[in-house]
Backbone as JSON, one array per atom type, in Angstrom:
{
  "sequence": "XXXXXXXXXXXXXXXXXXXXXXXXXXXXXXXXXXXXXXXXXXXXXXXXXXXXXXXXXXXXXXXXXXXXXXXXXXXXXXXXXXXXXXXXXXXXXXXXXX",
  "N": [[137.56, 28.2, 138.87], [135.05, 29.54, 139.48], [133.57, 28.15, 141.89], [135.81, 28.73, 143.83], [135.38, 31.82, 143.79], [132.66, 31.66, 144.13], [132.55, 31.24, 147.14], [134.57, 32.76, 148.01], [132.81, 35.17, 147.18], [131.04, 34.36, 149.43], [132.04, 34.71, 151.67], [132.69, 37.16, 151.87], [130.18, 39.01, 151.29], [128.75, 39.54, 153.56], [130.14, 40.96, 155.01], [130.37, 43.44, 153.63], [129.49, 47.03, 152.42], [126.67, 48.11, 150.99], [126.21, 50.44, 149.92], [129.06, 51.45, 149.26], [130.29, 49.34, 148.29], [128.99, 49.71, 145.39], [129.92, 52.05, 144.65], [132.71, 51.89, 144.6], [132.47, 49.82, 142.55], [131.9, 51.19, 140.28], [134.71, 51.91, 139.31], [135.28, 49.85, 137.9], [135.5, 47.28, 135.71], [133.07, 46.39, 134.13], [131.82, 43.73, 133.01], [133.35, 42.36, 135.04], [131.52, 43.27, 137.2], [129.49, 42.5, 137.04], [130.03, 39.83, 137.37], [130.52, 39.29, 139.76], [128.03, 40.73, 141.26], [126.04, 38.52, 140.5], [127.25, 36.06, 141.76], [127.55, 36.93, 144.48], [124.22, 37.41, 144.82], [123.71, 34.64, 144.4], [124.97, 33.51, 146.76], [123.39, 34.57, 148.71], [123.32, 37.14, 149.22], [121.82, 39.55, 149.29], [120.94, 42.37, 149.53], [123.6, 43.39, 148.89], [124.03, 42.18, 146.43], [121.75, 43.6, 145.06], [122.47, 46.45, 144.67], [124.79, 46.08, 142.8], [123.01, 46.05, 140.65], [122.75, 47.88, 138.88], [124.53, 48.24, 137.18], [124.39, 45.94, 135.79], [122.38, 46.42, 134.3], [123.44, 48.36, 132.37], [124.48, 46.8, 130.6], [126.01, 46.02, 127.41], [126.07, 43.43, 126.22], [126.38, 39.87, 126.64], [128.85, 38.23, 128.98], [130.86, 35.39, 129.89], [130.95, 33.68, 132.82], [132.9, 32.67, 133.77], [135.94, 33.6, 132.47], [137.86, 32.34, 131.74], [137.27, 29.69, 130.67], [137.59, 28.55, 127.55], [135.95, 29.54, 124.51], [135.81, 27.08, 122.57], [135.19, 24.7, 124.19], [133.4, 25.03, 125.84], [131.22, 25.1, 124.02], [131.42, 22.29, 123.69], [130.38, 21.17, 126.11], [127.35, 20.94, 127.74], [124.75, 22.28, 127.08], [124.33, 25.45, 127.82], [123.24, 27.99, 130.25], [121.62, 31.08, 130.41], [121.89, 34.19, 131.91], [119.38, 36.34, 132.16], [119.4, 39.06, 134.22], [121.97, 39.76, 135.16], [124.0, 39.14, 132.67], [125.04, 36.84, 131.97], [126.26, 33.97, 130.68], [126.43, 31.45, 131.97], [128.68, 29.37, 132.48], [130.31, 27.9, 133.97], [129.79, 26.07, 136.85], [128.85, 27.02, 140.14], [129.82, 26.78, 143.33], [128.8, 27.05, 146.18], [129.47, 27.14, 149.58], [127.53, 25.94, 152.38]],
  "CA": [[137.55, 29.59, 139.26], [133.97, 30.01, 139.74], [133.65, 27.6, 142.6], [136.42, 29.78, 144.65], [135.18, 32.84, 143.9], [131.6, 31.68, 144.8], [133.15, 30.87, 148.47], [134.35, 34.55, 148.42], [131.61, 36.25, 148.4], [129.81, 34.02, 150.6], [132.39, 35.23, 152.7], [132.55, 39.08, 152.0], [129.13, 39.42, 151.17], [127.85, 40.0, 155.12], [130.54, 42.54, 155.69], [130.43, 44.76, 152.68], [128.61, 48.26, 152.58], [126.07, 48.29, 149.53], [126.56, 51.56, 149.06], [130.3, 51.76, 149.18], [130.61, 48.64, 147.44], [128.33, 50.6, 144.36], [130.72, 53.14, 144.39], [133.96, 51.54, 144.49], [132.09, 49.4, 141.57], [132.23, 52.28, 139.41], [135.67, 52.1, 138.97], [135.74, 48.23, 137.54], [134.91, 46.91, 134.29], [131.25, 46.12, 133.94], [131.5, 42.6, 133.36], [133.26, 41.96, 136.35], [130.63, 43.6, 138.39], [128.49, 41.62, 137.13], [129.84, 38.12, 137.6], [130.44, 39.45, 141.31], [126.54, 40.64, 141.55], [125.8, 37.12, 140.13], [128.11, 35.52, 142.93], [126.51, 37.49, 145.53], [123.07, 37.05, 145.13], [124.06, 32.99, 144.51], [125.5, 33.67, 148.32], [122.46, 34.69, 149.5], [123.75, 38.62, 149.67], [120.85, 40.0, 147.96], [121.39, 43.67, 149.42], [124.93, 43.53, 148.26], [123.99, 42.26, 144.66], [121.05, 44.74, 144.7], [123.39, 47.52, 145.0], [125.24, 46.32, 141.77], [121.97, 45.69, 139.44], [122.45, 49.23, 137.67], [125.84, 47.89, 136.29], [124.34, 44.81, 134.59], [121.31, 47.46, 133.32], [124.12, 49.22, 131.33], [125.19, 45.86, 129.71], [125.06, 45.24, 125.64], [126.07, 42.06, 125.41], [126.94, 38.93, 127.55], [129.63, 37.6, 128.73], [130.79, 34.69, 130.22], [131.2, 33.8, 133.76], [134.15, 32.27, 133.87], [136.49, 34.31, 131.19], [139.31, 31.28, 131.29], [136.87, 28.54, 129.53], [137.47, 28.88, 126.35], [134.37, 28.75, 124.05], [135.28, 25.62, 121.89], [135.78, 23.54, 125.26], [132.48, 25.37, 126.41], [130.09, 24.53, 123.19], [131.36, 20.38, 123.92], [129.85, 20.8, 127.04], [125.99, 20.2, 127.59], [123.76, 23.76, 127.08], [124.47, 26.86, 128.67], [122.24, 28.51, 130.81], [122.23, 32.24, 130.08], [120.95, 34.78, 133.18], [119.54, 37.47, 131.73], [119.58, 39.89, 134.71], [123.21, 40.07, 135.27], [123.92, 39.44, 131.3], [126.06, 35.87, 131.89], [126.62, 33.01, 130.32], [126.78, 30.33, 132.84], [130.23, 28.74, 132.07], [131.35, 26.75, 134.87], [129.17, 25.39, 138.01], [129.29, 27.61, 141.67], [129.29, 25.84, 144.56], [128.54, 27.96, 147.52], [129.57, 26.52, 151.08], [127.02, 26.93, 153.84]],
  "C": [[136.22, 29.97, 139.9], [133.35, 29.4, 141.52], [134.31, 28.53, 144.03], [135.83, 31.04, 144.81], [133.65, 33.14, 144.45], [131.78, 31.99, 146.68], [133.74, 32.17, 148.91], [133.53, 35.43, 148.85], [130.69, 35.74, 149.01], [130.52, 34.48, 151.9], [132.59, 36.14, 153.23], [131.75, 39.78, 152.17], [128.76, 40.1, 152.42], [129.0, 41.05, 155.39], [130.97, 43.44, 154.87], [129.32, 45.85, 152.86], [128.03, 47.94, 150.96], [126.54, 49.46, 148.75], [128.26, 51.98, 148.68], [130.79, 50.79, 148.76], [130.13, 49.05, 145.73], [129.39, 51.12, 144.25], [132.04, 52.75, 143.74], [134.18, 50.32, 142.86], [132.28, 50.05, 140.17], [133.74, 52.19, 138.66], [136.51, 50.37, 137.7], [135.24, 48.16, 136.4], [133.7, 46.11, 134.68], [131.08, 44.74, 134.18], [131.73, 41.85, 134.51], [132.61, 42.31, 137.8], [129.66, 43.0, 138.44], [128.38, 40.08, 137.6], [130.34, 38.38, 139.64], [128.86, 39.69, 142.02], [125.97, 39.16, 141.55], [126.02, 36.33, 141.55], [127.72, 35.61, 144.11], [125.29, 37.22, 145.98], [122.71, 35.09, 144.83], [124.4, 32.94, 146.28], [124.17, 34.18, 149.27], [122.57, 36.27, 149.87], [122.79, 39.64, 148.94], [121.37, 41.84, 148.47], [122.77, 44.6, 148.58], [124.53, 43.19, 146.47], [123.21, 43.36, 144.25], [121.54, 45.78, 144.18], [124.41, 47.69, 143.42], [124.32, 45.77, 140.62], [121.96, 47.01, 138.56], [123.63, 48.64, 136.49], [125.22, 46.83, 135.1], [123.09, 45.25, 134.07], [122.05, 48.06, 132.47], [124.45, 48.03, 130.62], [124.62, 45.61, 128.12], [125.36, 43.73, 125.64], [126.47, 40.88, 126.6], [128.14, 38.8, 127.45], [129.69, 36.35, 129.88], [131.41, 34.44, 131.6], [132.02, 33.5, 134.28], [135.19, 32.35, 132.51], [137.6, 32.96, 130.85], [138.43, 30.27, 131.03], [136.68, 29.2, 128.56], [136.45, 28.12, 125.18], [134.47, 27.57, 123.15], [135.0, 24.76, 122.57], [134.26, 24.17, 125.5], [131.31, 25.21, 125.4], [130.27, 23.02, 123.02], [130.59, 20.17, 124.92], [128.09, 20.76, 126.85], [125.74, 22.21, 127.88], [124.09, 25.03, 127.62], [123.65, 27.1, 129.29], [122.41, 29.8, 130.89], [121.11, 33.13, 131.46], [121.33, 35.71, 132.74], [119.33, 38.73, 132.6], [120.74, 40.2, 135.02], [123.93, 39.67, 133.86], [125.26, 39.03, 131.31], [126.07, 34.89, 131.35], [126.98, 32.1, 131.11], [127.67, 29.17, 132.28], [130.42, 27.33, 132.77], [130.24, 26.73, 136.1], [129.55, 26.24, 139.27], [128.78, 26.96, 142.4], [129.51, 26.66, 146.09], [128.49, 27.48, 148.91], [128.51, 26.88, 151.86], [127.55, 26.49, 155.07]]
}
């Protein structure tokens, strides 16, 4: 999942509006604004992730960046890496085309 969805917004990123991506943000559940900010600024879209850094300022708690590994399959694997400005749990590997 993460892989694909990296490849998204390397491809949306350059023609989204910051500010009208913010907005339309509003309306989404938190975490998934965040693992899209994440995604984004992995893509090189820093204006575009910028734009959703208030969302992962409201966050209490992590979650994980890819919601379909499930955490027994995800504590066999080797460490996590947790990124605490968008407030993820690095799950699964993004691989970002250039």
């Amino acid at each position: 999942m993460a892989s694909a969805a990296g490849s998204r917004a390397k491809g949306l990123g350059a023609k989204v509006n910051p500010r009208k991506l913010a907005k339309l943000a509003a309306v989404y559940e938190n975490s998934s604004v965040r693992r899209l900010g994440y995604l984004l600024e992995l893509a090189g879209h820093v204006r575009q992730a910028k734009a959703l850094e208030p969302f992962a300022s409201k966050a209490k708690s992590v979650k994980p960046l890819d919601p379909s590994v499930k955490s027994f399959i995800v504590s066999l694997a080797s460490p996590l890496q947790k990124n605490p400005k968008w407030m993820l749990l690095i799950n699964e590997p993004v691989e970002i085309e250039s």
